[in-house]
N, C-alpha and C positions, 0 to 999 in steps of 0.2 A: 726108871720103873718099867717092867715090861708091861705085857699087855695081860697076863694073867691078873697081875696084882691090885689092879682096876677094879672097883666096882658100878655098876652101872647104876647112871639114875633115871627116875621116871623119866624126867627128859629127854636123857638119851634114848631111852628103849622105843618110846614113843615116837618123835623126830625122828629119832638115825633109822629105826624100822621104815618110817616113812620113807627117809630118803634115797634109800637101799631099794627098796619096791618101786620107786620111780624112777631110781636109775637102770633099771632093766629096760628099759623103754628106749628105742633108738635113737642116734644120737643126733639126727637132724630133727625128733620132737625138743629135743633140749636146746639144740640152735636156737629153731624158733623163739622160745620161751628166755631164752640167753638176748635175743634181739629184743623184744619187747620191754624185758628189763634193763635191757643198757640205755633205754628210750629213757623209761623213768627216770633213769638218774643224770641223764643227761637234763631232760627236760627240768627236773629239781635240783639241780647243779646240786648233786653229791660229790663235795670235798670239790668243789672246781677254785675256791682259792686255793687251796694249796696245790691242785694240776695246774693253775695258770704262772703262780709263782714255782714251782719245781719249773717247770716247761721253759720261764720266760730266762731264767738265769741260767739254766742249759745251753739253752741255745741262742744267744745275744744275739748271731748275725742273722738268727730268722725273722721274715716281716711276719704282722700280724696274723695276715690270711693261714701263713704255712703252719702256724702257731694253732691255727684254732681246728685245720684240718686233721691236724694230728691230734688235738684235744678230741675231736670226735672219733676217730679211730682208736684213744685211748678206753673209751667207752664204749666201745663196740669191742674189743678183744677182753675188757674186765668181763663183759657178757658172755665171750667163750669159753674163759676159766670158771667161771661160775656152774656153763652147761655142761663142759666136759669132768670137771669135776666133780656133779652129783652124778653123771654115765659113768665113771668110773669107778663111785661108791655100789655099782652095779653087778662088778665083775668079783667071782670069787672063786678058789679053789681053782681047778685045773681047766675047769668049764668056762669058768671066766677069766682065765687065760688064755686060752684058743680062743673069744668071742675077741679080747684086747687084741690078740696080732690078727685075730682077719681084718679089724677095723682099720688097721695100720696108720694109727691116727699120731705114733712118733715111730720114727726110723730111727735107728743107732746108726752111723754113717760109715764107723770105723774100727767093727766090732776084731779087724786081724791088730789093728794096731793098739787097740785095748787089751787084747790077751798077749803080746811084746811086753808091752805096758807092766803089766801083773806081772808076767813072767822074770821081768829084774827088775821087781821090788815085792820079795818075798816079806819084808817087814811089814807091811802094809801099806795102802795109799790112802794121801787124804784127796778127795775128789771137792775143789770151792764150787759152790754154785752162786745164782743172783735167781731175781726175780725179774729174768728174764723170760718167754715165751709161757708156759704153765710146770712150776713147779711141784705143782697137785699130783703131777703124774710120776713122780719118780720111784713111786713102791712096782712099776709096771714095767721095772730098769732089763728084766730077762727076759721078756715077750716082746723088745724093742727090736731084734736081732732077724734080719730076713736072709742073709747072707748064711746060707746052711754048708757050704765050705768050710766057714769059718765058726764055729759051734763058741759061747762062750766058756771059758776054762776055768771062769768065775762061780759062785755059787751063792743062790738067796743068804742063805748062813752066815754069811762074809760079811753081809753089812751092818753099818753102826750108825742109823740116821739119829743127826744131833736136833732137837728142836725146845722150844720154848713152848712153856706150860702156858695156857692163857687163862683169864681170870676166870670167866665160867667152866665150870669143875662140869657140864654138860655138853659144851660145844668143846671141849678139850676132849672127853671121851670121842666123842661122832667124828670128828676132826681124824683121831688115833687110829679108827675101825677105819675110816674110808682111806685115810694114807697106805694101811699096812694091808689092805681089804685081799689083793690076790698074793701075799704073803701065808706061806705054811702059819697055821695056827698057833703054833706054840714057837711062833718067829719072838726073841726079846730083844733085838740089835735096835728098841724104838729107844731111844735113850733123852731124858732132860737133860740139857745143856750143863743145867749144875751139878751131876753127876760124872757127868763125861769123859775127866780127867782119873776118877777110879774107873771107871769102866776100861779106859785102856789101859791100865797101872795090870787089872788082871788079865786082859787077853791080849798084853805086850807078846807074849812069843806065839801070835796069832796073825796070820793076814789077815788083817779086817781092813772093809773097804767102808771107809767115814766120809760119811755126807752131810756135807757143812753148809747152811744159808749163809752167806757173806756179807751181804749189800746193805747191811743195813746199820743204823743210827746207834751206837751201843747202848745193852741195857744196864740200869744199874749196878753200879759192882764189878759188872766185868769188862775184862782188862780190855783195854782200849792204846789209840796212838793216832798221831796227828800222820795222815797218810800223804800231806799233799794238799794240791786240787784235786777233783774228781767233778766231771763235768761243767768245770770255770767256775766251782767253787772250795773253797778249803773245807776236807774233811776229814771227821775224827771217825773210826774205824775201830769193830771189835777184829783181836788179832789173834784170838781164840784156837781158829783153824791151822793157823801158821806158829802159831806155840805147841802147839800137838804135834804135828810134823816136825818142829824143828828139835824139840826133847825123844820122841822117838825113832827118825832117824827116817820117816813116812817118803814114799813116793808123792809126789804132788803134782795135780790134773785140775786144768779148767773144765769148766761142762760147759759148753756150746749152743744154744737156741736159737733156731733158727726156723722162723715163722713162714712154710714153703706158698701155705695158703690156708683157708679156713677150712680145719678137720684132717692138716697134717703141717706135725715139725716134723726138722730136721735137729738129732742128738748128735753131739762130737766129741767126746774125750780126746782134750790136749794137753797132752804129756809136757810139764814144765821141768821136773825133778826128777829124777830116780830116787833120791834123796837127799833131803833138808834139814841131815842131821849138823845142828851146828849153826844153820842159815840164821840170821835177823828175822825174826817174825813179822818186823814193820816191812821189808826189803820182796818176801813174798807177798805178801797184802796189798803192796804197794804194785806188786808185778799182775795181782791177778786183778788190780782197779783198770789197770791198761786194756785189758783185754776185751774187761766190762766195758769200758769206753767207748772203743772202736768198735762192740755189736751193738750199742745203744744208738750212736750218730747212724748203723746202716738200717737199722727201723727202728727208731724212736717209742714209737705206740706198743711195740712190744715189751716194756717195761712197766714193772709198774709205779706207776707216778702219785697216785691218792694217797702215801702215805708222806710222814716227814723225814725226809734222810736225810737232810742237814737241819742242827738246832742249835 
């Protein structure tokens, strides 16, 4: 469903207006305000059973102490996605495009080797991501690029972000506006997940560049597979992203987070595929849980751990 097709509810108009006029507001007020509430939820242990059990079977050989340090860093970085994410609901049109790259609050790291990337795999790429560093920010994917050598040879257009509809038909709007916020207006590339697979049936002789959340627990229905371990436990995996890729023939890229300090990542597109036509679906899933692993062990807290990924 694009974004035309939406209609808004009092809620949203009211709230998301809200949120929109407060994220104009610089983004060390919303630091602040990101600290205060990490406080809260820390101090009311929001979802800390399930942070101490995700945490404690991750990582077996850590002692208590290490365990609970990074319990508090995990609540102090949900604080920043929270601040940066309503700063972001901020930005709009071309104005709040130049305000996102002065802020240079993500860097794309490797904007010559992402346009290689495109350039041999004119079918399209599928780009997996996690919920790693802030996911919030990827509608902000073409103001990420400082390297003016290297211009990218991609375009807003091109993209097909896959997401899950949630239950309030109000925060699913506000949600939609602040993802797609410094997206051209009549951008439709926002696509429901259960849609996804027509969506690329009609822009199959398109390079679309599909943005996939990976990391998570499968939802009802969809197609799922036993991937393994994945952090010293077994788990079952949607393989969604890697059935798309592999029935269309998709380039296939990790996205990278990389937390450099508070009020800037570092972005990385890594080239896994040229193309996965034909691949195992379980066989890439299972390639890009590796990947996820090895940046979870090198900062921990930049994950996010409050929700249930194994069940």
């Amino acid at each position: 469903m694009s974004k035309k097709e939406k209609k808004n509810t009092f809620g949203s108009v009211i709230l998301g207006g809200y949120l929109r006029l407060k994220g104009r507001l610089p983004l060390g007020y919303h630091y602040f305000w990101g600290d205060f509430f990490a406080w809260i939820l820390k101090t009311f242990r929001y979802r800390r059973d399930v942070i101490d059990v995700n945490l404690s079977r991750s990582f077996p050989e850590k002692k208590y102490k290490e365990l609970r340090a990074i319990t508090k860093d995990v609540y102090r970085h949900f604080g920043e996605i929270i601040a940066e994410t309503i700063w972001f609901g901020g930005v709009k049109g071309k104005k709040g495009a130049a305000r996102l790259h002065r802020q240079h609050l993500v860097h794309l790291t490797n904007p010559e080797e992402f346009n290689a990337f495109c350039a041999r795999c004119p079918q399209g790429i599928m780009t997996l991501n996690s919920h790693c560093g802030n996911w919030e920010l990827y509608g902000g994917f073409f103001n990420y690029n400082y390297d003016d050598a290297h211009p990218l040879i991609s375009k807003p257009s091109q993209i097909a972000i896959a997401y899950k509809q949630l239950h309030s038909r109000t925060w699913d709007i506000i949600m939609e506006k602040n993802r797609c916020r410094v997206l051209d207006s009549d951008f439709d590339g926002y696509i429901e997940s259960s849609k996804i697979l027509r969506f690329a049936v009609q822009h199959r002789h398109e390079q679309k560049i599909y943005i996939f959340i990976t990391d998570q627990h499968p939802y009802k229905g969809s197609a799922r597979a036993d991937i393994g371990e994945f952090m010293h436990q077994p788990t079952d995996s949607m393989i969604a992203a890697g059935a798309l890729a592999s029935r269309f023939g998709l380039g296939v890229a990790y996205v990278r987070w990389t937390r450099v300090r508070r009020g800037r990542y570092d972005m990385t597109i890594v080239p896994m595929y040229d193309n996965a036509e034909r691949m195992d679906p379980t066989e890439i899933t299972k390639d890009f849980y590796r990947r996820l692993e090895q940046d979870i062990n090198a900062d921990p807290a930049s994950y996010l751990w409050t929700h249930k990924r194994w069940k």
